[in-house]
C-alpha positions in Angstrom: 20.0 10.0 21.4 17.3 7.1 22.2 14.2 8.6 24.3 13.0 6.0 27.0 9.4 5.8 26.9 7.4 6.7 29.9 4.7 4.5 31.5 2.6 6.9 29.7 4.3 6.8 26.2 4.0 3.2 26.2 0.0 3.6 27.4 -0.1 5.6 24.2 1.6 3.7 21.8 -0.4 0.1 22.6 -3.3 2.1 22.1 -2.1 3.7 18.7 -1.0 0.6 17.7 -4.7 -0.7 18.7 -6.8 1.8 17.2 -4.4 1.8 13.5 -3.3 -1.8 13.0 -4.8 -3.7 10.0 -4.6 -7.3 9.0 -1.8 -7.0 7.0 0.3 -4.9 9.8 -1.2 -7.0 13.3 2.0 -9.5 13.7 4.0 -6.8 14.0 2.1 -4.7 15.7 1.2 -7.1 18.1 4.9 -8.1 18.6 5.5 -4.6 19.6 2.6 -4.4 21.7 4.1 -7.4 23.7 7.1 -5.7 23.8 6.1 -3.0 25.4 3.9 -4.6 28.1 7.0 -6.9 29.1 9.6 -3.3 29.8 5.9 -2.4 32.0 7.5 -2.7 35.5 4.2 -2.7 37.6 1.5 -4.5 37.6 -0.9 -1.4 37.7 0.4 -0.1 34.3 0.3 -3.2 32.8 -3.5 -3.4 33.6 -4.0 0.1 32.2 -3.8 -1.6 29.0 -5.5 -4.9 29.2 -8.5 -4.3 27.4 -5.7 -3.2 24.0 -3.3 -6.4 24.6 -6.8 -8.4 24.6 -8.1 -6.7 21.7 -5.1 -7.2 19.4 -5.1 -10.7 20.3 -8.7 -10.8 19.2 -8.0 -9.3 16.3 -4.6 -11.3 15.0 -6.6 -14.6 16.2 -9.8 -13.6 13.9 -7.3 -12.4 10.8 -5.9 -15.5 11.2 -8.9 -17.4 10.9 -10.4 -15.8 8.2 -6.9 -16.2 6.5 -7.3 -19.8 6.3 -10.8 -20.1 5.9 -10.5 -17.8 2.6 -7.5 -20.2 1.5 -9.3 -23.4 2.0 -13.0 -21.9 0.1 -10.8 -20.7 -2.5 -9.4 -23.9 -3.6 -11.4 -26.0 -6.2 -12.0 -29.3 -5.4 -12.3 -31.7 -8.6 -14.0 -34.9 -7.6 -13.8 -37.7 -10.2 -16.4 -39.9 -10.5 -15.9 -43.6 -11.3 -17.6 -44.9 -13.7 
């Protein structure tokens, strides 16, 4: 049998998925996250978790950054000079 999630379970879970998510997990976890704020029917519970939607946003838009910033200083650039 599938358990619906109370406004409370879902408060719970955004914030689990806030406190434990990693770089390598955040896409998911903030897919999840989104999820579960749309099936939020008020406007009140979807504010009780504001500050964790905004964080994992920070966080998968800073991964994501540093993600190509790493792949562009780790290539080797060979410049030729003519002569």
């Amino acid at each position: 049998m599938i358990r619906m999630l109370s406004a409370d379970d879902k408060v719970a879970e955004i914030k689990r998925l806030y406190f434990q998510t990693s770089r390598v997990t955040i896409k998911a976890d903030f897919a999840k996250a989104i999820e579960l704020l749309k099936s939020m029917p008020s406007e009140q519970e979807r504010e009780r978790v504001a500050v964790y939607m905004d964080g994992l946003s920070q966080m998968r838009s800073d991964w994501a950054r540093m993600g190509r910033s790493q792949k562009v200083k780790s290539r080797k650039w060979k410049v030729k000079s003519k002569k």
